[in-house]
LODO-246397 format. One line per 2 residues: number of its first residue (from 1); for each residue z, y, x of C-alpha. Coordinates in pm, 1 decimal, decimal comma. Layout:
NUM) Z/Y/X | ...
END
This chain:
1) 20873,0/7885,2/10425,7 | 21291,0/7945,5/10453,1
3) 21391,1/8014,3/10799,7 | 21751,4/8088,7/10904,1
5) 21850,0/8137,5/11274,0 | 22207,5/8258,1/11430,6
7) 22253,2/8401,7/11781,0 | 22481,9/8501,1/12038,7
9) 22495,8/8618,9/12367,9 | 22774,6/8754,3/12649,8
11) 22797,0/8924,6/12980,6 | 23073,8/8748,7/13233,7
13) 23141,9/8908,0/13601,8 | 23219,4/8567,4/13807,2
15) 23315,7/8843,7/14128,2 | 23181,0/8587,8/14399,5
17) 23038,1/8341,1/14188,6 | 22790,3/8607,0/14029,8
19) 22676,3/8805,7/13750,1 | 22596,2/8601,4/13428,1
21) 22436,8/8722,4/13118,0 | 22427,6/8369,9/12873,1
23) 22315,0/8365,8/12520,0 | 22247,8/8112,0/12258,3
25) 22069,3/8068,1/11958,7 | 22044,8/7790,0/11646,4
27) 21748,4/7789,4/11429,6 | 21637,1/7598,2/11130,8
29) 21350,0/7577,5/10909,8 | 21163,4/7459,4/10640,4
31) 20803,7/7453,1/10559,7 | 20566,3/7237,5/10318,9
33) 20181,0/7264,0/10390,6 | 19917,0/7142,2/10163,0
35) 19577,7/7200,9/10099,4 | 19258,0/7040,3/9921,8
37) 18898,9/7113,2/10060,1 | 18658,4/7156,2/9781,3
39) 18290,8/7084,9/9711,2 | 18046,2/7103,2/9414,6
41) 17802,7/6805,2/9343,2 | 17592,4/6663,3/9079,6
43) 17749,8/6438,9/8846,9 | 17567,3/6235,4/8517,8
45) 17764,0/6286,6/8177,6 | 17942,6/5930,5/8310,6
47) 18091,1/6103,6/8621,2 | 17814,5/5897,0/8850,2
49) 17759,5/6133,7/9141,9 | 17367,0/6186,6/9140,6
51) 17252,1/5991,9/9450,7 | 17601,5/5843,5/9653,8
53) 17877,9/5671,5/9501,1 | 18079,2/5873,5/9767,8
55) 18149,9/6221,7/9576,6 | 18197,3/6409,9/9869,0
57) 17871,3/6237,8/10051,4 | 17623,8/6511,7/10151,0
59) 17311,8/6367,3/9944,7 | 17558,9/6461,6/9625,0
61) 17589,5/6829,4/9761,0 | 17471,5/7170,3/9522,7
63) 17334,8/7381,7/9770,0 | 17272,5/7711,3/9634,7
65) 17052,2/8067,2/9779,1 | 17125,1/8389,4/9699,6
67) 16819,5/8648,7/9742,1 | 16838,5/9016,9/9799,8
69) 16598,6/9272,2/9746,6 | 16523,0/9471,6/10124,2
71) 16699,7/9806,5/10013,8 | 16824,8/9732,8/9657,1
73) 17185,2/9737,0/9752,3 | 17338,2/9570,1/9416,4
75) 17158,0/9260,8/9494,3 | 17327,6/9206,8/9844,4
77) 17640,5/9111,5/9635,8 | 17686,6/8787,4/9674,4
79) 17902,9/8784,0/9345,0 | 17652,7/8876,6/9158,1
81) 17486,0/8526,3/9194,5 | 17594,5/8190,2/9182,7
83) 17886,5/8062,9/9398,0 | 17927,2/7716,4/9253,2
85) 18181,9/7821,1/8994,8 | 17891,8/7881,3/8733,1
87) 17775,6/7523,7/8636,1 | 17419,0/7409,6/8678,3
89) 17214,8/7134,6/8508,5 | 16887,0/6913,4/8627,6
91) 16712,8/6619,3/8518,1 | 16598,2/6350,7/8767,4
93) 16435,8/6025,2/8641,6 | 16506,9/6088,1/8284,9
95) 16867,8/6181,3/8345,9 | 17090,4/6468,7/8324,7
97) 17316,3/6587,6/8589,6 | 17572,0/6877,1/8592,7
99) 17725,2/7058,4/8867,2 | 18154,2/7027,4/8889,1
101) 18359,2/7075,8/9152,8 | 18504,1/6771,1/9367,7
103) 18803,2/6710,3/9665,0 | 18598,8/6676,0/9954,3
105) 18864,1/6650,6/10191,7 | 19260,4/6591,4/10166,4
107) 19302,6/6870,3/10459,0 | 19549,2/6978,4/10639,9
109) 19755,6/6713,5/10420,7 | 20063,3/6735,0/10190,5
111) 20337,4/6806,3/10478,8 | 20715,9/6872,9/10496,2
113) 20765,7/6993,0/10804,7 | 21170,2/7077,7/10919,9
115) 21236,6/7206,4/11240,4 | 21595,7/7234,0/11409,0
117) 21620,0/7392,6/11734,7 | 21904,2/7501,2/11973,6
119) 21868,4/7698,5/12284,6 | 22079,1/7878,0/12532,7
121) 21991,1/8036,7/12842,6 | 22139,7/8217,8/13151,7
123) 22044,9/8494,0/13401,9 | 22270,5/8494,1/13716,2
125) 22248,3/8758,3/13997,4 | 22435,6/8600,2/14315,9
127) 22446,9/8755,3/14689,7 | 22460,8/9143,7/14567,8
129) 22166,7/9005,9/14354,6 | 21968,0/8918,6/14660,0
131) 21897,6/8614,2/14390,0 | 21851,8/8664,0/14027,8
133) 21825,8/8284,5/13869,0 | 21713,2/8237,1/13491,3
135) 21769,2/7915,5/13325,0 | 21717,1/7771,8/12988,4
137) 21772,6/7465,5/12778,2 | 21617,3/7361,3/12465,4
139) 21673,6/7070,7/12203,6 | 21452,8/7049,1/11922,0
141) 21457,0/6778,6/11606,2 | 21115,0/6792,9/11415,0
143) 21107,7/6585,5/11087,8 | 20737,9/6583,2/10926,4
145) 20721,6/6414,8/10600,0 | 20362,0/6338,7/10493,6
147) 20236,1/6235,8/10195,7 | 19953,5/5944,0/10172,6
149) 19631,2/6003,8/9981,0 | 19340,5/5722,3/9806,5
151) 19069,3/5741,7/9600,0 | 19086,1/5802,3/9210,0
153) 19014,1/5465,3/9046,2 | 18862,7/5367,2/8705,4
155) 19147,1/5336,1/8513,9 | 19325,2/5667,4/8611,9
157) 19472,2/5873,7/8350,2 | 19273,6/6174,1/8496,6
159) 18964,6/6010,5/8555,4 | 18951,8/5834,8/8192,7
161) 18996,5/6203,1/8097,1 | 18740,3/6321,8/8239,1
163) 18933,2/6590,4/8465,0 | 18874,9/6399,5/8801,4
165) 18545,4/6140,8/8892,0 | 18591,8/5762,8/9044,2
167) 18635,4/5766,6/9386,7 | 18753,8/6143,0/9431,2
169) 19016,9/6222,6/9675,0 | 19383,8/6302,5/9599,1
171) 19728,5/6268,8/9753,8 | 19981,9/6025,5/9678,3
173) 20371,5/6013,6/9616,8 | 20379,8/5795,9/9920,2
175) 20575,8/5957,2/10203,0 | 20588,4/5869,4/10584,3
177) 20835,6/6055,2/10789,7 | 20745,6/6138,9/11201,9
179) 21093,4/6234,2/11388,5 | 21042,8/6378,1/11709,9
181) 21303,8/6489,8/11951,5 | 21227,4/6709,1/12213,6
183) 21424,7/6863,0/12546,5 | 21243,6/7119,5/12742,1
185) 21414,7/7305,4/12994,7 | 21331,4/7591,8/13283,9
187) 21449,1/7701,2/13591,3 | 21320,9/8014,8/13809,1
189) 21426,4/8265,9/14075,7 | 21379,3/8538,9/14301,8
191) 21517,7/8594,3/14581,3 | 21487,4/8930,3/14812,0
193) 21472,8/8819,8/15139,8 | 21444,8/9221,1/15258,1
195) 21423,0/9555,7/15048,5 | 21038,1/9492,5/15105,5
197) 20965,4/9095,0/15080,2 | 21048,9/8826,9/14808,9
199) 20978,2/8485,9/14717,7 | 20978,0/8376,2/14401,9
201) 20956,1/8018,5/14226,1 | 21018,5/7900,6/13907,0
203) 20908,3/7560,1/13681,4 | 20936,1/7458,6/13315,4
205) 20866,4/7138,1/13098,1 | 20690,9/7245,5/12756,0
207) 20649,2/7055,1/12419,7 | 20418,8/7060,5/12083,3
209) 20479,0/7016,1/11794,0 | 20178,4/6793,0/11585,8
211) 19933,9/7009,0/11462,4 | 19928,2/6973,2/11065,9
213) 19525,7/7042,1/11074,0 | 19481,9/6757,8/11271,5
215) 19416,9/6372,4/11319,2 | 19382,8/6112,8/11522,1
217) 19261,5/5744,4/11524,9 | 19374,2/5486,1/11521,1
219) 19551,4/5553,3/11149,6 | 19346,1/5924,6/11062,8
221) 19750,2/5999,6/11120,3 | 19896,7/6342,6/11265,0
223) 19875,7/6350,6/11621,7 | 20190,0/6330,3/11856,5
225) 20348,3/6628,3/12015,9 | 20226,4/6739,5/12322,8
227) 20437,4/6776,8/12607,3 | 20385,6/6892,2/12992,6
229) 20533,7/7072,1/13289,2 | 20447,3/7398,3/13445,4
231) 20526,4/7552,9/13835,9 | 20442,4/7864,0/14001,3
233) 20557,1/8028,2/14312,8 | 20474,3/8331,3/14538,7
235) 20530,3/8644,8/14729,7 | 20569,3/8981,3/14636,2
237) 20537,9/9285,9/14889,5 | 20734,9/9639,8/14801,3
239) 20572,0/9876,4/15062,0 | 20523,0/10258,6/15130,0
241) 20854,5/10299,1/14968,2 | 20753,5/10149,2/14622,8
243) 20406,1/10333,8/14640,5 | 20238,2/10024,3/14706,0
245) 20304,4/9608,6/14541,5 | 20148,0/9275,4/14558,8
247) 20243,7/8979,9/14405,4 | 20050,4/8641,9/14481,2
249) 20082,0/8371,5/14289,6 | 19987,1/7983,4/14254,6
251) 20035,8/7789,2/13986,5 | 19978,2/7477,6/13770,3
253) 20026,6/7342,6/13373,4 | 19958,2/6996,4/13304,3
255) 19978,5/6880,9/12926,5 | 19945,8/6481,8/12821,7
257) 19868,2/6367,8/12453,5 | 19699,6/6715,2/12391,2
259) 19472,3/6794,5/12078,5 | 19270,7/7033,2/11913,1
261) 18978,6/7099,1/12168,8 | 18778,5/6759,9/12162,2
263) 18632,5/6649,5/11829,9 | 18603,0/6313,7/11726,5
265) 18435,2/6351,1/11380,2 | 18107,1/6218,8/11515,6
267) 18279,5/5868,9/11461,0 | 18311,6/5937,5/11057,8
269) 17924,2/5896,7/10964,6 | 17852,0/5621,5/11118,5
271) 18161,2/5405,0/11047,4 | 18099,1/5528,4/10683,6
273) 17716,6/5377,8/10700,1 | 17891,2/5080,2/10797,8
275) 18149,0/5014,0/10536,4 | 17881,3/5159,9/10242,5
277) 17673,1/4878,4/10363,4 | 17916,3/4581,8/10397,3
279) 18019,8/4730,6/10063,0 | 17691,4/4720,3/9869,7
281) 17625,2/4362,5/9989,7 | 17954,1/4258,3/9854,9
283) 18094,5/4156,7/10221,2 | 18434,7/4361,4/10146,4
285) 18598,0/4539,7/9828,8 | 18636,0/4928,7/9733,9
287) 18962,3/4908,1/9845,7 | 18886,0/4787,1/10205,1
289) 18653,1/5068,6/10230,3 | 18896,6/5306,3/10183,7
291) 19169,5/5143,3/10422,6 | 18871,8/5158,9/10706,0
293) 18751,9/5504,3/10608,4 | 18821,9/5764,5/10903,8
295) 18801,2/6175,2/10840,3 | 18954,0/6158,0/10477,5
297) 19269,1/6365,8/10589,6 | 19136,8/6636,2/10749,4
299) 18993,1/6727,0/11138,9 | 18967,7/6394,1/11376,6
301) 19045,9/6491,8/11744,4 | 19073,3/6305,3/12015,6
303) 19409,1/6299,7/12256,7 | 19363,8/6369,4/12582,1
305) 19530,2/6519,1/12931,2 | 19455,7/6883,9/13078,3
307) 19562,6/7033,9/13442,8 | 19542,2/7419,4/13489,9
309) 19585,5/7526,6/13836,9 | 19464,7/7825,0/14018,2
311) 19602,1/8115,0/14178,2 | 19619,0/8474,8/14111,6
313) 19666,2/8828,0/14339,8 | 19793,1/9159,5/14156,9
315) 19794,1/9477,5/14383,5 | 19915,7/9843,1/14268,6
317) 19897,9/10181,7/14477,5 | 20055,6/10491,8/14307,1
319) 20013,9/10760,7/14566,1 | 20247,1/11004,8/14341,8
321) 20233,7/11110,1/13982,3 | 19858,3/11183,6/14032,3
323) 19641,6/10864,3/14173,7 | 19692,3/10523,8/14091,1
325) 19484,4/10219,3/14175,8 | 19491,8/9856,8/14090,3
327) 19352,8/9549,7/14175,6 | 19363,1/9205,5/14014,9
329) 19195,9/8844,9/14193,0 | 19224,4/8488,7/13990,9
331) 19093,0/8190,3/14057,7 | 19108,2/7909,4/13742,1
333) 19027,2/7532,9/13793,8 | 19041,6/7307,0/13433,3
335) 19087,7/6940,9/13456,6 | 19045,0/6706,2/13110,1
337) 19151,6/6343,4/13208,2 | 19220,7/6053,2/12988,5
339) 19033,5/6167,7/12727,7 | 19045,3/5981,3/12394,5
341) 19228,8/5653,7/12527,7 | 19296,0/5568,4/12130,4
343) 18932,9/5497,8/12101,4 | 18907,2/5127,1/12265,8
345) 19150,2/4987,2/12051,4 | 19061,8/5107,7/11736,2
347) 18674,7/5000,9/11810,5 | 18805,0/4663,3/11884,9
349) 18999,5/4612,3/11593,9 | 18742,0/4790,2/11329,0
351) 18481,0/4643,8/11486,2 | 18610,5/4287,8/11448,0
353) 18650,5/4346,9/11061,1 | 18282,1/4502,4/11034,4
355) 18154,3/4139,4/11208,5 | 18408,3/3931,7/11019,4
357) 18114,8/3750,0/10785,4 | 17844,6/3595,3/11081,4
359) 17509,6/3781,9/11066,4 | 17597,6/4065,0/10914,7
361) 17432,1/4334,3/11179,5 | 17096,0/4322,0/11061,9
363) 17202,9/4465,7/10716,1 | 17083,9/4807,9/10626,2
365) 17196,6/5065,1/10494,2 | 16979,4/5231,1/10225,7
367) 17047,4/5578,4/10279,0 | 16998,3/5609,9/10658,6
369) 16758,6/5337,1/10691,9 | 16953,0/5191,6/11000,4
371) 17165,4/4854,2/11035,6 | 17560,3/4781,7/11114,9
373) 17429,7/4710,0/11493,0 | 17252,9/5034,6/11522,3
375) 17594,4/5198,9/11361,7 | 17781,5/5009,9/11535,9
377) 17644,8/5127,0/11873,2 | 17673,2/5492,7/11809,1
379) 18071,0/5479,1/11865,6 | 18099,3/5414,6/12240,9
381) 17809,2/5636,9/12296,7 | 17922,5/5910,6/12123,4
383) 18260,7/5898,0/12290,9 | 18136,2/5860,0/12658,6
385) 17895,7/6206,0/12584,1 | 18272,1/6346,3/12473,7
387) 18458,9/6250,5/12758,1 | 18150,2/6345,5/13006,2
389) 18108,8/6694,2/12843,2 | 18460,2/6763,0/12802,9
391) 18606,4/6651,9/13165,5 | 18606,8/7041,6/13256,5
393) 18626,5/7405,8/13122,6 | 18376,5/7425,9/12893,5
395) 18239,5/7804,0/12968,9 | 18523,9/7852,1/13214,5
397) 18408,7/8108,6/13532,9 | 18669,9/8011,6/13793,8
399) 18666,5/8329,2/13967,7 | 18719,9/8647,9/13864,0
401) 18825,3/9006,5/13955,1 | 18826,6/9416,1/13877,7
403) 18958,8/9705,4/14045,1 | 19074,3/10041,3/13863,0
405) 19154,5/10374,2/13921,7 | 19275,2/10677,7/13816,5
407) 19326,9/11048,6/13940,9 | 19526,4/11313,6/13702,4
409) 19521,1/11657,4/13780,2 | 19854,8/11822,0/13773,4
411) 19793,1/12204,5/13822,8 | 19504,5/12488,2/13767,3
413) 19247,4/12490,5/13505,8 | 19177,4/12162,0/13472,2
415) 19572,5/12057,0/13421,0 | 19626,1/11755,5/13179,9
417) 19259,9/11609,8/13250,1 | 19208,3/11291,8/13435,1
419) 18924,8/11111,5/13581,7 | 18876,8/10744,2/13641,4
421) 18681,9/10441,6/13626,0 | 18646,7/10048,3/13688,1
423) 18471,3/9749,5/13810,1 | 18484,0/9380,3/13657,9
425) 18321,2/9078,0/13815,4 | 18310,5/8692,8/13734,7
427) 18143,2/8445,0/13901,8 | 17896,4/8209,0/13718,6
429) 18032,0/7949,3/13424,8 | 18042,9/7592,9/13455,1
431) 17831,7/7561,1/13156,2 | 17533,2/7432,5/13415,1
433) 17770,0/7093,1/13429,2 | 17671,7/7012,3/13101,3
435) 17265,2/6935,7/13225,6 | 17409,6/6720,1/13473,4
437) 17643,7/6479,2/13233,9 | 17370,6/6499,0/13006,3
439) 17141,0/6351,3/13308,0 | 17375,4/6071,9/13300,6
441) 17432,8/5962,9/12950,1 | 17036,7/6057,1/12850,0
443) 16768,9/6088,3/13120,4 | 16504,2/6150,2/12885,0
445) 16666,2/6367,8/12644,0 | 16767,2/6542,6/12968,2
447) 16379,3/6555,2/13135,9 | 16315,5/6718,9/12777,8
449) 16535,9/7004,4/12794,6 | 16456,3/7044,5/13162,7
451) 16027,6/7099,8/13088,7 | 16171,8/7390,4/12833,1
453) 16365,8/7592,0/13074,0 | 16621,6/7592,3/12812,6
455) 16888,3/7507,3/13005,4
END
């Protein structure tokens, strides 16, 4: 990564038009991000993965143990057994299978990422700085350059070597470039309305940038940027000749096209069973598997909207150099809306190519044992438990508070010791919500849980 970033910044007296300290900065850099995710399977002396023609496919995975002896501490190091670099060999209906390494996922991607940003921003104090006003304007211009990634074919130099497998993942010399452009600004101030009360207020748009871990349908793409807007405004109190402050505040962020909290990748099995069936009865080709493939690039997330709203109370009391108390009060209310709205029209458009050939949803897949109609109905079920169980602060307690204090002695024997303690409380978490969304999607699954007391 190569960053390089100039600044500047002045002080101007404006007499009646104010105070004004301004500054300025450019920025610009340049990063490339790429990673492969590995995995060791079982592989004939042909290349054939033992039990999937999918490499990375789970019924293909080595799955090793290491045991320890209870109080022989040389054996609880794990290097000292195997760790999938040291190859392994079975047999299994007259063949023999070795263990090798594979690319089990093209994740977080092969990205150029360049970022150009310019910023400049003001504090003003106007009125004998009664008000103090802070400002700020950004401009950024993010360029990702991604590279594409397929499957390893037959006829591949590597593969005909023997240093890759068929249908092992890889990237590609392919590039598609994502420009975004964002402008975020803010705006706050304070103004003094006595030596003891002030009001304050101040509000701000935010932006993203794509996460490079991340993807979403309907193109297993990078996401797009984020971008919200965020207020807040209170009081503050200066009493007892400074011995004794509050500030209240309330406040609210609310983000649109946000990722990275709601996980999609329950789509990827059974769209796989799917395609490996449409595949195996010659309905489609190897390379129309791939195209419809989700998951190969890395973590599938859904897009959705979040509010964050709440309010929050902040109290000190220094009675001198020797006792000080505080007290702190929040309340927190989450809000997930529109979650996954990329999902409809990706189902629609896959799902029309999985029915393309008439009858076809009675086929089975031999692995799983289930047909394209069962598969096919896991999508919209799985998404609807996602947007239920995700439509609130997962774990969130919406209340909480704790008080402090602290008394130093200044004089006599015990001089330079202090005493002090604290309390912390938070009300209950909204985890009970998820028995109730549960109770919606699955009654009997729920009744279940319910005659366990596990919930």
């Amino acid at each position: 990564q190569q960053i390089f970033r100039a600044a500047l910044s002045g002080k101007f007296d404006g007499g009646k038009l104010g105070l004004h300290n301004v500054a300025g900065m450019y920025e610009n850099s340049d990063q490339r991000i790429w990673a492969y995710q590995g995995r060791v399977i079982f592989v004939d002396d042909k290349g054939v993965p033992i039990n999937n023609a999918l490499p990375e496919n789970a019924a293909n995975w080595v799955r090793t143990r290491h045991y320890v002896t209870p109080g022989d501490f040389s054996t609880y190091d794990i290097r000292g057994g195997r760790d999938g670099r040291e190859q392994v060999t079975i047999a299994k209906n007259g063949v023999n299978y070795r263990s090798r390494p594979i690319v089990q996922a093209v994740g977080p991607g092969d990205i150029e990422r360049s970022i150009e940003t310019g910023l400049v921003v003001t504090q003003s104090y106007f009125f004998d700085s009664k008000l103090a006003v802070t400002a700020g304007l950004r401009q950024d211009r993010i360029v990702f350059d991604e590279h594409g990634n397929t499957r390893h074919g037959a006829t591949d130099p590597e593969v005909l070597s023997g240093e890759k497998i068929v249908g092992e993942l890889h990237y590609t010399p392919d590039v598609e470039t994502f420009i975004y452009k964002p402008t975020t600004h803010s705006i706050g101030g304070v103004y003094h309305v006595t030596p003891m009360f002030s009001v304050f207020y101040n509000t701000s748009t935010n932006n993203a940038k794509p996460r490079v871990n991340q993807n979403v349908l309907p193109d297993d793409s990078l996401p797009p940027p984020s971008d919200g807007k965020t207020y807040d405004y209170g009081v503050m109190l200066n009493l007892l000749d400074g011995k004794f402050f509050l500030r209240a505040t309330a406040y609210e962020t609310s983000q649109v096209r946000k990722t990275a909290s709601i996980s999609l990748t329950g789509l990827i099995a059974p769209t796989t069973r799917i395609l490996d069936t449409l595949l195996a009865n010659n309905l489609i080709t190897a390379a129309q598997h791939q195209e419809h493939r989700i998951g190969d690039s890395g973590n599938l997330q859904a897009i959705h909207g979040e509010v964050n709203s709440g309010y929050e109370m902040e109290a000190w009391y220094n009675h001198g150099r020797n006792f000080t108390a505080r007290l702190n009060f929040a309340y927190t209310k989450t809000d997930r809306s529109d979650i996954a709205p990329e999902f409809e029209p990706w189902y629609e458009r896959e799902r029309a190519f999985w029915y393309a050939s008439p009858g076809v949803g009675g086929l089975v897949d031999s692995e799983s044992g289930s047909t394209i109609d069962q598969n096919a109905a896991v999508h919209p079920r799985f998404v609807q438990q996602q947007r239920e169980f995700n439509s609130f602060g997962f774990g969130l307690r919406p209340y909480r508070a704790n008080v402090s204090g602290r008394y130093s002695f200044s004089q006599g024997a015990l001089k330079g010791v202090f005493v002090g303690g604290g309390a912390r409380w938070q009300s209950k978490t909204t985890l009970a919500r998820i028995f109730h969304a549960l109770l919606a999607i699955d009654p009997t699954r729920c009744a279940r849980i319910k005659s366990t007391d596990s919930t």
